[in-house]
Structures are given as structure tokens and as C-alpha cells.
N, C-alpha and C positions, 0 to 999 in steps of 0.2 A: 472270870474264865479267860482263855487265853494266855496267860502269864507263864513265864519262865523261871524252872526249877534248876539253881545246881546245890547237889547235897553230898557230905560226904561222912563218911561213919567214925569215929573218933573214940570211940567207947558212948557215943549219943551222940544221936543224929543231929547235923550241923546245915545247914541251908541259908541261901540265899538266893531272891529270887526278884524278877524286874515290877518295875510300877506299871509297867506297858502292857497292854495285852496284843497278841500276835496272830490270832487267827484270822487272816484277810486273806487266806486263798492267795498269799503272794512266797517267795521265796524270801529264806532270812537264812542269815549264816549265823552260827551259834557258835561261841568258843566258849570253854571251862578251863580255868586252868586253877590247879593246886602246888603252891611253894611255900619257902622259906617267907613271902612277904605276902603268903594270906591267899583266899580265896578271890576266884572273881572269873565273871562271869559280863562278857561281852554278845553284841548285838549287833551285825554290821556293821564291824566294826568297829564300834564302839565300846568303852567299858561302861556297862550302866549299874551294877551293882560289886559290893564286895567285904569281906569281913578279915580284916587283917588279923583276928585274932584266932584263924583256924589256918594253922601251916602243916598241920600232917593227917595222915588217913591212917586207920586200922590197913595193917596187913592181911591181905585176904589170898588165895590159893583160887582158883576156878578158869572161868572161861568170859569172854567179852561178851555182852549178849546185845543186841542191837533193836530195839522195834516189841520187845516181850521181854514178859517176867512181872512177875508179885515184888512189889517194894514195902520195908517192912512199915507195919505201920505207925511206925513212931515220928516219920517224915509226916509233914501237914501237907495237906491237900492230895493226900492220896485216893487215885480215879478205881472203880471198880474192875474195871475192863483192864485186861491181861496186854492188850494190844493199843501199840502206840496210834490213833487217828491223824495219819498226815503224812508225805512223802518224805524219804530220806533220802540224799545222793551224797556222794564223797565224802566219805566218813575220814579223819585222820588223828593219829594219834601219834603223839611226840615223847620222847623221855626227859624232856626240857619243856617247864615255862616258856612262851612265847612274848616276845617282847611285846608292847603295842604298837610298835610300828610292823611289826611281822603279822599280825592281826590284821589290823589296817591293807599291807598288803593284801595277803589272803583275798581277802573279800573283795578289792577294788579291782577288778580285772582289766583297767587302766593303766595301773600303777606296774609297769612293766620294767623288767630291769633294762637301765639304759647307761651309753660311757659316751660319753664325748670332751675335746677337748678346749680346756680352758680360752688358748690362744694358739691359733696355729702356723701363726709367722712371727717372725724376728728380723730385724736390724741389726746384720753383725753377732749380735748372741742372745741368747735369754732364757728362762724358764721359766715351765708352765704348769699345771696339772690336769693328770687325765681324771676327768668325775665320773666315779659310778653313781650311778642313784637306783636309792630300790635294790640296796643290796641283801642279799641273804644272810640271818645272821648263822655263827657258826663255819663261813665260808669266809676262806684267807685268798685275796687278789693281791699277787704279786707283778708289779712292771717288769717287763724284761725290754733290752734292748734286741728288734728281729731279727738283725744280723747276725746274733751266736746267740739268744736267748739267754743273753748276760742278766742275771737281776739288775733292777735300777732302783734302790732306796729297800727300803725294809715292808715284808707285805704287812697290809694293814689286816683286817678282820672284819668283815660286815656287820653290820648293825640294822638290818631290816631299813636304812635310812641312806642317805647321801654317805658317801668319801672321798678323800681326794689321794691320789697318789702319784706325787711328786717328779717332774722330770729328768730333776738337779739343773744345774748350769750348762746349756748347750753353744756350740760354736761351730756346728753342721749341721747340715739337716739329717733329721737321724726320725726314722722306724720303730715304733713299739708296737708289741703286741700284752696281751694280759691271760695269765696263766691263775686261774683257779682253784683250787683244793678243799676237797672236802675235810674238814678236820675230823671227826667223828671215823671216817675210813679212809682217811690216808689217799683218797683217789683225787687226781689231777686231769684236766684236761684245757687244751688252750682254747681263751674263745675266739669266733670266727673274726671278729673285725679289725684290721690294722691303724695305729694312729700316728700320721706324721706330721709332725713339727717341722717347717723350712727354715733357713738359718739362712738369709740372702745378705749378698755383696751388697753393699753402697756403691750406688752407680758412680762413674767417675767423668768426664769429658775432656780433650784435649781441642782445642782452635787452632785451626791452621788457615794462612792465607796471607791477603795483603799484597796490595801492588798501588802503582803509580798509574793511574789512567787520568783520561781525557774528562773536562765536564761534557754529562751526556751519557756516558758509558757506563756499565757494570761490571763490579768482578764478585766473585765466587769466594765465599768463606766457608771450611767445611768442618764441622764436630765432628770427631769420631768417640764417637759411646759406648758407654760395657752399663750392664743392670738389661731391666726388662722392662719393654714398651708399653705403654705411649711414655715418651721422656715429658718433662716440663721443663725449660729452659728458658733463663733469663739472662739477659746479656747487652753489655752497653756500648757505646761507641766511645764513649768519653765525656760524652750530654748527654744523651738519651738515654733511658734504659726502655728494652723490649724485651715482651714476654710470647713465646709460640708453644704449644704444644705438636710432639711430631711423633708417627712410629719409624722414620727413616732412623736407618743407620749406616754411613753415615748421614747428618743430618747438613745440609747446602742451602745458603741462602743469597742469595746477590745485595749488592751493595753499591749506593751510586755516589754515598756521601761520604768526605773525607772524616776520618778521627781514627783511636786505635780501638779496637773491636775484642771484648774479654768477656767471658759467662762469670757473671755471678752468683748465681744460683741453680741446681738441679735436683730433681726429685725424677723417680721413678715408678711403674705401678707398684713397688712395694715400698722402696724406703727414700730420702732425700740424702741426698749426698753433699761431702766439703773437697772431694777432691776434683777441679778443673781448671785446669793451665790451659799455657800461650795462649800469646797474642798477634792480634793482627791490626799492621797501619797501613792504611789507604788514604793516599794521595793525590787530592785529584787538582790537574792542572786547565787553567785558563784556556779557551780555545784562543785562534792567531785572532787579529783585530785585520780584517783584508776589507777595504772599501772603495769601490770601485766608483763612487760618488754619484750623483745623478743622471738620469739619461743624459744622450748628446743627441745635438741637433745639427747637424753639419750638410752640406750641397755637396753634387757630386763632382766639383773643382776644388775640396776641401777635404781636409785629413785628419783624424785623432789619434793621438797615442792614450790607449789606456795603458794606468799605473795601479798595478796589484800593493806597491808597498814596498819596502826594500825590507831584507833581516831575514826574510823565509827561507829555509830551509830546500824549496823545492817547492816550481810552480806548473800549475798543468793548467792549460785555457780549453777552453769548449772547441777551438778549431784543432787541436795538437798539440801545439805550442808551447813551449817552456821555459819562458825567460819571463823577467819582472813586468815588462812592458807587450803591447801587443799595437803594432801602426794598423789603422785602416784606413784606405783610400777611398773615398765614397765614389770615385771613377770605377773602380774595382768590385766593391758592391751594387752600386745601382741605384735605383730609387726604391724606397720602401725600409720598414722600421726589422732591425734584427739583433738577434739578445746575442750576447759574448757575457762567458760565463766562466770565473779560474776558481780553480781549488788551491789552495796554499797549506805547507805544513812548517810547522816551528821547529827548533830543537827539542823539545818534547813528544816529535810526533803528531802532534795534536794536527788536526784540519779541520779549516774551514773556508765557505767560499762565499762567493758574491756575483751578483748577476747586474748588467745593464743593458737596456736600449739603447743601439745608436739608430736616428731615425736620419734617414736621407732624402734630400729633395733636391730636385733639379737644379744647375748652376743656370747662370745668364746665359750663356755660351757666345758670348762678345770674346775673339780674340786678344788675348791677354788683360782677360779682364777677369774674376775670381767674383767678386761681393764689390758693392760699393764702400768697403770699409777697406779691403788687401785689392791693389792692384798691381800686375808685374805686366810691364809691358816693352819693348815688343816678344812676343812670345808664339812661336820658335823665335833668337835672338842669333845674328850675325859671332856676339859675341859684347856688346852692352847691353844689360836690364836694369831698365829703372823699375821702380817698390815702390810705391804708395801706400803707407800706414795709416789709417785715419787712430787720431791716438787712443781714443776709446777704446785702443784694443788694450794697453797697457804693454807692450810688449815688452821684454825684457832680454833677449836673446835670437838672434839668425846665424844662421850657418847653413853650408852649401854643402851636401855630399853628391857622391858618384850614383852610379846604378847598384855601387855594387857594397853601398854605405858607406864608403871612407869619406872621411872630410877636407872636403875641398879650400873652404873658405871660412873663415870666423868673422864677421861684420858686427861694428861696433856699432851699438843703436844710442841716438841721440835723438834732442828735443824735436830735429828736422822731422816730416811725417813723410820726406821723398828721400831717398837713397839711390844710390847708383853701382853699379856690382859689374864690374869686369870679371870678364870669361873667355876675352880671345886669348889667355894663352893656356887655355885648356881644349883639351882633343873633345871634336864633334864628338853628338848622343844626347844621351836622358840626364837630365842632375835634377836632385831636388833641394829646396828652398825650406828650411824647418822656422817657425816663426812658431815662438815661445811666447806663450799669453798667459795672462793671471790666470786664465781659468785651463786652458786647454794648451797644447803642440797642434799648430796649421802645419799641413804641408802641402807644399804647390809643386806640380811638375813644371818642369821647365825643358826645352829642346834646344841644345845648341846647335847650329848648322854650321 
């Protein structure tokens, strides 16, 4: 009991029928189909029975009857009851064999027709194809392109299965849509959903920049990019190579170290690119060498000349000042330690500075006495002064200027540690005394009366 009958009349009754039986109170799809390749008789899509040796029916005249009727009884297993026991819903009837994938459909309420596309980007060019699946057989899908509903390639024909229909060779991004046709009546209609394929540029990059600076300092190098963000960029100096991801564009990076500066490599979010030029060299130059040498320790009867260096370009000292040298008088300063500080520039531009202490402390204050190492005495002088060297100082040079710098006098130093230095026949005032040591410029005031 339960089992499934399909029969059909031939001149004698012809049947086949399942090994299953089906009465479970549950729903089942039934197909029958009768062709050229035989009987057969499906279950849920499935084929579970079939006699290829029955391809045609008696010709018969009447009416479809659904649910009733007397079957003759030369069919086996015929029920007494006029009335089919069990629900029917969607009954359908084809003038074609149905394939088994169209079967299959049918009954899988899943298996829905769907189209999407193979590949929907490109590098430059390509092609793809759009998939139907699940399509109907007897229905012809044609590509067109959307912009004038051009055909694209030849339509194919459904098969209740998968197809694929073809883009051609693309080189823009281009629009389709898919135009259906029933073949059996001639009627078309387009379906809703559009498929586009992008056809993207290979990003490109150009480098710009490059200068001459200082060590220490930055300069600016800047890509300008075409394609679509985030870039990937690789790029060397000449040694190194570095890699940054960026969505700028343009894309700027500072730079403190000298080489020439080129992209190597770039990719985009869709494709990698071969086109990126220029270059950039940056050069960076040495800061000045400015040393101001060690603190100084000097009395306030006692003088240093700091020395920035000679060859600079241009010098600025922490009081104003802009000459190579800077005198200080410790009569003039005072007692107590105080920084003097130059800035120096090269012919490059380049700066840099240097800082020292000169720390002051009290002289003797003995009339024409300085240190027990320099003594000038008598001091205010009629117009003779004697100089006492103790030779430890190493000195190497004396000379006398005015108040108002010019030089007075040039004295020759010898193995003697006393010297004697005429000045009567210079005009009363201030002069000073410059005594040239290994290490440091003494200077002493002096008063002529």
C-alpha cells in the first residue's frame, strides 16, 4: 500500500510504479512524464522508476479529470473507491518532457533562479561571465549591453541548470543587463537586476622634491597619485628601501637624510601599477665647527678675547655683537661667572653655536700690579712703563692701542720677563696693553698722564 502508479494506454495497459510506499501524511511532488526516451516517473524530485520501452500513448479525445474516475481494469492494483484519498495542490501540465534538472527544480523551492557575476573588476581590460543558475529550460537569456541594449555574444538557451554568457573583451567599465524570451511565445521581458564590470586605471605616481639643507633639518618630498585609495608605496633613497601605506593624495613625507629618493613600487585598492617617475636628491651638509673652548677664569684687572673661528659667513654673539672676536674686560663685568654665547653661519647657510663661562674674581688692587704673574707698573705712568712677564705665561705677542683701538705700538718679546715701553710721546688718556698668551689675549688698562 502506498505506492506510486504511472500508466499509460498503448493498445495495453503499460505501468510503472515506485518500490517506496508514500502514505506518511507528508507532502510529495509527483512528476510523470511520457517521450521519445520512455516512461518515468519521479519522486521529489527524483527519478525512481522507468520503462524506456514505452514512448507513446493511445490517442484519446475527452476531458482532464483530477481526484475521480474508474480506471480500466486491466491496470494492476486497481482501488474500488472512485475517489482519490489524499490532498492535491498545483497540479501542472507541460507539452514537453521535462528535463531532470527542471524536475529537480520544481520541487526544491531553494533552488531559485539566480545571475551573478563571474569577476567584477579588471586591470586595464578583461573578461568575464555573467552565471545564471537555475535556469528555465526553453527560455533564451540574451546579454545586452545597458547603455543601448546592444546584444553582447549570441543568447544561449536554459537548461533547467547553470549557464554562462559571456562578456567579450572589455577595456571600460561597461553595464549589462539580461533580456529573457520565452521561446514557445515569442514574449520578452528584461530582468530587474543590472551587472557591472569595472575596467580600472593602473595607478601611476610622480616624486617631486629635493634640496640642499643643513644636518638636523627636513625637507618635504611629495607624490602626486592617480588610481584609488589607500595607495601602497615603496620607495628608496639610494640604501634603503621603505614601504608606507597612505590615502593622501598628494602623498608628503619629510626627509632628514641625504640620497636620491625614487618609488619603486605601487599598488592601489584595485590594481598595482609600473608607471612612477622623478627623482629627488637631498643633500645635507655639515653644520660650522664653532668652539669657543673652555670656560675662562680671569680678575677684574684682566681681559679675554673670545675667538668664534675665522671662515664664517656671519657671526652674532649673545651681547649683539658681530665680529669674529668678542673682548671682555672683567673691570667692566664685575665679579661673578657669566655665559657669552655666538651663533655662526657657513657658506652653506648652515648654523651653529657655542656657549662659555667667563668667571671673574677680584684683582689685588696693588697700584700697577695685575697677578703676580703680569705686572705693569707705574700705572697711571708719566709716560715710562715697565711689564713684568713671569714666563709661564708663554707669551708671544704685545702691542699697545688707543681708546679707540688703533695701534699704538708693536713690542718685541724676548727671553727678558721685564720690558720697558715708552709713551711720552703719545697724547694723555686710556691705552691698552694686549698680551698674547698660549692659552688666552690679557688686557691691561693703562693711564697716561
Amino acid at each position: 500500500a502506498g505506492k506510486l502508479y504511472f500508466g499509460v494506454w498503448d493498445g495495453s495497459a503499460k505501468t510503472v510504479s515506485t518500490a517506496e510506499s508514500y502514505n506518511d501524511n507528508n507532502w510529495h511532488s509527483i512528476t510523470a512524464s511520457l517521450s521519445d526516451s520512455g516512461m518515468k516517473l519521479y519522486v521529489d524530485g527524483e527519478l525512481k522508476t522507468e520503462d524506456l520501452s514505452v514512448t507513446s500513448g493511445a490517442d484519446y479525445i475527452g476531458w482532464w479529470k483530477l481526484a475521480y474516475d474508474h480506471i480500466d481494469a486491466s491496470f494492476p492494483g486497481i482501488l474500488t473507491s472512485l475517489y482519490y484519498k489524499g490532498v492535491i495542490d498545483d497540479v501542472r501540465i507541460y507539452e514537453r518532457e521535462l528535463f531532470a534538472g527542471e524536475v529537480s527544480y520544481l520541487y526544491e523551492e531553494t533552488q531559485l533562479f539566480e545571475a551573478s557575476l563571474e569577476q567584477d573588476a579588471f586591470c586595464e581590460s578583461g573578461s568575464t561571465n555573467v552565471i545564471l543558475s537555475n535556469t528555465e529550460a526553453f527560455i533564451e537569456y540574451q546579454l545586452r549591453n545597458d547603455a543601448d541594449d546592444s546584444p553582447v555574444g549570441s543568447a544561449i538557451t536554459g537548461n533547467a541548470e547553470s549557464i554562462n554568457l559571456p562578456t567579450g573583451m572589455l577595456s571600460e567599465t561597461t553595464m549589462f543587463n539580461i533580456l529573457a524570451t520565452n521561446l514557445s511565445s515569442s514574449c520578452s521581458f528584461e530582468l530587474d537586476e543590472l551587472y557591472t564590470v569595472s575596467i580600472n586605471d593602473l595607478p601611476t605616481a610622480i616624486l617631486t622634491g629635493g634640496a640642499t639643507i643643513c644636518e638636523g633639518e627636513t625637507t618635504d618630498i611629495t607624490v602626486n597619485l592617480t588610481g584609488t585609495a589607500p595607495w601602497n608605496i615603496t620607495y628608496t633613497d639610494g640604501t634603503n628601501t621603505f614601504n608606507e601605506t597612505s590615502s593622501d593624495n598628494p602623498y608628503v613625507f619629510a626627509v632628514s637624510d641625504a640620497g636620491t629618493y625614487e618609488v619603486t613600487a605601487l599598488s592601489d585598492a584595485n590594481c598595482t601599477g609600473t608607471d612612477f617617475s622623478g627623482q629627488a636628491t637631498v643633500i645635507v651638509n655639515e653644520l660650522p665647527n664653532v668652539d669657543l673652548g673652555d670656560d675662562v677664569n680671569i680678575t677684574t684687572d684682566e681681559s679675554v678675547i673670545l675667538d668664534a673661528g675665522p671662515d664664517f659667513v656671519s657671526y652674532l654673539w649673545s651681547d649683539g655683537s658681530t665680529e669674529q672676536t668678542l673682548t671682555l674686560l672683567g673691570s667692566d663685568l664685575g665679579v661673578g661667572s657669566f655665559e657669552y654665547s655666538v651663533s655662526v653661519e657657513d657658506i652653506n647657510t648652515c648654523e651653529n653655536s657655542d656657549t662659555v663661562i667667563v668667571n671673574v674674581e677680584a684683582g689685588l688692587s696693588v697700584t700697577g700690579v695685575t697677578n703676580s704673574e703680569i705686572i705693569i707698573y707705574p700705572n697711571p705712568t708719566t709716560g715710562i712703563v715697565k711689564l713684568y712677564i713671569n714666563k709661564s705665561n708663554n707669551v708671544s705677542d704685545i702691542k699697545i692701542t688707543d681708546e679707540f683701538g688703533r695701534l699704538i705700538k708693536q713690542i718685541k718679546v724676548n727671553d727678558d720677563p721685564y720690558l720697558k715701553i715708552d709713551l711720552s710721546d703719545q697724547a694723555k688718556g686710556l691705552y691698552f696693553i694686549h698680551i698674547q698668551t698660549e692659552k688666552r689675549v690679557i688686557i691691561k688698562k693703562m693711564v697716561l698722564q
